[in-house]
FIBA-720371 format. One record per residue (C-alpha): residue in one letter; residue number from 1; x, y, z. Coordinates in nm, 2 decimals. Each point is the difference from the previous one (the first is absolute). Layout:
// residues N
@r=A; k=NUM; east=X; north=Y; up=Z $
...
END
This chain:
// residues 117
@r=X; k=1; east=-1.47; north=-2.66; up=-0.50 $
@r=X; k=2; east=0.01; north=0.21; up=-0.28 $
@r=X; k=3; east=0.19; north=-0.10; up=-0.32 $
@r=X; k=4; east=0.36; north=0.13; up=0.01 $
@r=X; k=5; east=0.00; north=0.14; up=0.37 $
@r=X; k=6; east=0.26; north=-0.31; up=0.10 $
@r=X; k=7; east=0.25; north=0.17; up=-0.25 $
@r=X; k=8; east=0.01; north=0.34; up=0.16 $
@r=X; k=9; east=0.23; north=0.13; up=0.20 $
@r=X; k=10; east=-0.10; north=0.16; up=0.30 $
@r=X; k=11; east=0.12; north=0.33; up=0.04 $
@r=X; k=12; east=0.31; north=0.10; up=0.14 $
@r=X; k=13; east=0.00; north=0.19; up=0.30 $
@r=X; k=14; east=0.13; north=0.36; up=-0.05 $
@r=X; k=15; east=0.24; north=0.21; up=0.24 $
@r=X; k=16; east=-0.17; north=0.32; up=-0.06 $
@r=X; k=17; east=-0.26; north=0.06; up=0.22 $
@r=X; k=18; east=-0.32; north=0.28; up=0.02 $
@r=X; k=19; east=0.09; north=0.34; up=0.10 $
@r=X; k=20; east=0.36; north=-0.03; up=-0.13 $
@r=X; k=21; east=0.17; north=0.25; up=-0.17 $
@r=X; k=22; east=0.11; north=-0.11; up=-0.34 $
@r=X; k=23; east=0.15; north=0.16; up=-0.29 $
@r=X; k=24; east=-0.06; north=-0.11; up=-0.37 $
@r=X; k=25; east=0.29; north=-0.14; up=-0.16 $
@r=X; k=26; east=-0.11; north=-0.05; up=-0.33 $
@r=X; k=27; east=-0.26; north=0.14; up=-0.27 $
@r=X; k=28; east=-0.24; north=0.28; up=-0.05 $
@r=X; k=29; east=0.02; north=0.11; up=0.36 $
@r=X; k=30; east=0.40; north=-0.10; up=0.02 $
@r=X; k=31; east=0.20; north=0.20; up=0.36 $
@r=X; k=32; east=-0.36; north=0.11; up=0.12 $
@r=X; k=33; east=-0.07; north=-0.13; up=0.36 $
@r=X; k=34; east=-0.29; north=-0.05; up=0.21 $
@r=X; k=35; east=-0.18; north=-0.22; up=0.26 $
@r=X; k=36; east=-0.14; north=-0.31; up=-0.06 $
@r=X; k=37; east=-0.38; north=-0.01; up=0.04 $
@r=X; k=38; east=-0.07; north=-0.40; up=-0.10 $
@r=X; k=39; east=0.21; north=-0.31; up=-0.08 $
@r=X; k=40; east=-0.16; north=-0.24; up=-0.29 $
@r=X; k=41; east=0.14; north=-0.32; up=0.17 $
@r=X; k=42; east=-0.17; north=-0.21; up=-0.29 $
@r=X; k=43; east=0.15; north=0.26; up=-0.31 $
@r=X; k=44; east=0.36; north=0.12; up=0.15 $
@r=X; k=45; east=-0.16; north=0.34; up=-0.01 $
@r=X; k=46; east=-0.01; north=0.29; up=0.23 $
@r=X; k=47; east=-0.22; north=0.31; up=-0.02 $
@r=X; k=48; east=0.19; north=0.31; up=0.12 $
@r=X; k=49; east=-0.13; north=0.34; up=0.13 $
@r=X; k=50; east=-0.02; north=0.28; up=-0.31 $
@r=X; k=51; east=0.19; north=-0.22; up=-0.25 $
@r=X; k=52; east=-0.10; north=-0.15; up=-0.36 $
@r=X; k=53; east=-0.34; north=0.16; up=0.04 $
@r=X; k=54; east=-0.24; north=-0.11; up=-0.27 $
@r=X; k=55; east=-0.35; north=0.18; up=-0.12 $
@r=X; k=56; east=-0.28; north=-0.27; up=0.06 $
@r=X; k=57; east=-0.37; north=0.09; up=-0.13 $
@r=X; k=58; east=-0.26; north=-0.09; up=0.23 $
@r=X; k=59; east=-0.36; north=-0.01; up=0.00 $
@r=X; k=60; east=-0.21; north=0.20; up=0.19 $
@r=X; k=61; east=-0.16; north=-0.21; up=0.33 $
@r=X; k=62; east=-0.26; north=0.23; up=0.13 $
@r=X; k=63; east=0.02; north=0.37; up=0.20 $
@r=X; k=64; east=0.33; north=-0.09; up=0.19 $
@r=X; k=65; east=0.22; north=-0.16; up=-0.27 $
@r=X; k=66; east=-0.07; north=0.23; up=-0.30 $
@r=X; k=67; east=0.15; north=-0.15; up=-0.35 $
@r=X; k=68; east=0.30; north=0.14; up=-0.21 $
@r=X; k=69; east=0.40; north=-0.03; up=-0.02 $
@r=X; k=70; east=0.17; north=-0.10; up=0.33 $
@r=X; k=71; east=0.35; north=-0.01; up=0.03 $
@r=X; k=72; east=0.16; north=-0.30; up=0.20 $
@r=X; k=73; east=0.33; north=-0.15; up=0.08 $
@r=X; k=74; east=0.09; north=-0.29; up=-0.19 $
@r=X; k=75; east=0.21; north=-0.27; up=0.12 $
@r=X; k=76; east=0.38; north=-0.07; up=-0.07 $
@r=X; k=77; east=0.22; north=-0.31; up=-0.04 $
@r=X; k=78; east=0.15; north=-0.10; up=0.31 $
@r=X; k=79; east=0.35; north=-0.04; up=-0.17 $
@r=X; k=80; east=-0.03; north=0.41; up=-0.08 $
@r=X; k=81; east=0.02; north=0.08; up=0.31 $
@r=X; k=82; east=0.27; north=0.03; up=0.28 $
@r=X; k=83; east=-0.05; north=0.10; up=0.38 $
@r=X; k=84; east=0.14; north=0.32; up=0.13 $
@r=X; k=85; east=0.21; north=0.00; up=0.28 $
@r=X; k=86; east=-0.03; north=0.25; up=0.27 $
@r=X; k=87; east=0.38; north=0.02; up=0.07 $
@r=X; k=88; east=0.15; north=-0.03; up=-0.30 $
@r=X; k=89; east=-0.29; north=0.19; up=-0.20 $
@r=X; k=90; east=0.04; north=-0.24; up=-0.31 $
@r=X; k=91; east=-0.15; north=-0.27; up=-0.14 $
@r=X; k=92; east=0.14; north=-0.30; up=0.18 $
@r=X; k=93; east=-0.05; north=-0.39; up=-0.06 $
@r=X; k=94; east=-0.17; north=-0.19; up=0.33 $
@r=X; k=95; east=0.19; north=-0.25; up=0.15 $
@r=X; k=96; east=-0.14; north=-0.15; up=0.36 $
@r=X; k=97; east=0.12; north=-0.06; up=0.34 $
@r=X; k=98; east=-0.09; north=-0.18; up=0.31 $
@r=X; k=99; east=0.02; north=0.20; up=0.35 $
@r=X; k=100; east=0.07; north=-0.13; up=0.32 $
@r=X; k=101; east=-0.34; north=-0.06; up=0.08 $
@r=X; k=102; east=-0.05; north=-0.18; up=-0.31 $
@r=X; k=103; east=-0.21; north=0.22; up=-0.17 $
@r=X; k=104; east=0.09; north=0.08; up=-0.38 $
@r=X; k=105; east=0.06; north=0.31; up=-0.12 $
@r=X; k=106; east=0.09; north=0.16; up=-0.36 $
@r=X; k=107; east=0.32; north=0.18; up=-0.06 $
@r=X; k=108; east=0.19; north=0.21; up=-0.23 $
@r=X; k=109; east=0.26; north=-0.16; up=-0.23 $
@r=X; k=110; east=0.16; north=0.33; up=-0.01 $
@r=X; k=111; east=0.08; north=0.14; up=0.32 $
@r=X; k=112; east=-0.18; north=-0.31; up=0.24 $
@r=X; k=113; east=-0.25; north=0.19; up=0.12 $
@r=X; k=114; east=-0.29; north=-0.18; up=0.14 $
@r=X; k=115; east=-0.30; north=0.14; up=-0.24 $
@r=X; k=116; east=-0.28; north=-0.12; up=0.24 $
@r=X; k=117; east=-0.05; north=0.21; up=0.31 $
END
């Protein structure tokens, strides 16, 4: 076992999900929104589509990957961001429900919307 690794937390689970729609709450990119590409389970970080892009330099690898500035999306603290709900068109918090069936679903604690489809 490694030294330290009995202290750590494991990370909590997050309700935003890939391919949301979320809109930045806070900092540099604050009321822009945009859908979620990748969620950073192990950081509480999300990467989101055309937001807090950042210039990386990288090396040139051969005739296909030639060298220079590249521009990338960077990724965002999962406590700046909020999911957008399709009814109400607002940032909403998630709150969850159980169906019938007993399947789970995410909701709006706006209007009580179910988010997932």
């Amino acid at each position: 076992m490694r030294a330290g690794a009995s202290r750590m937390a494991r990370p909590k689970t997050s309700r935003i999900r890939k391919n949301d729609m979320v809109m930045v709450i806070t900092g540099r990119e604050k009321g822009k929104t945009g859908k979620v590409l990748r969620v950073l389970r192990e950081t509480n970080r999300v990467v989101i589509e055309r937001l807090h892009m950042v210039k990386r330099h990288q090396k040139p690898r051969g005739q296909q990957a030639p060298g220079g500035i590249v521009e990338k999306e960077a990724s965002v603290d999962l406590s700046n961001v909020m999911i957008m709900c399709d009814r109400c068109n607002a940032p909403a918090r998630i709150g969850s429900r159980r169906l019938e069936d007993g399947s789970g679903v995410r909701v709006c604690r706006r209007c009580g919307e179910a988010i997932d489809k």
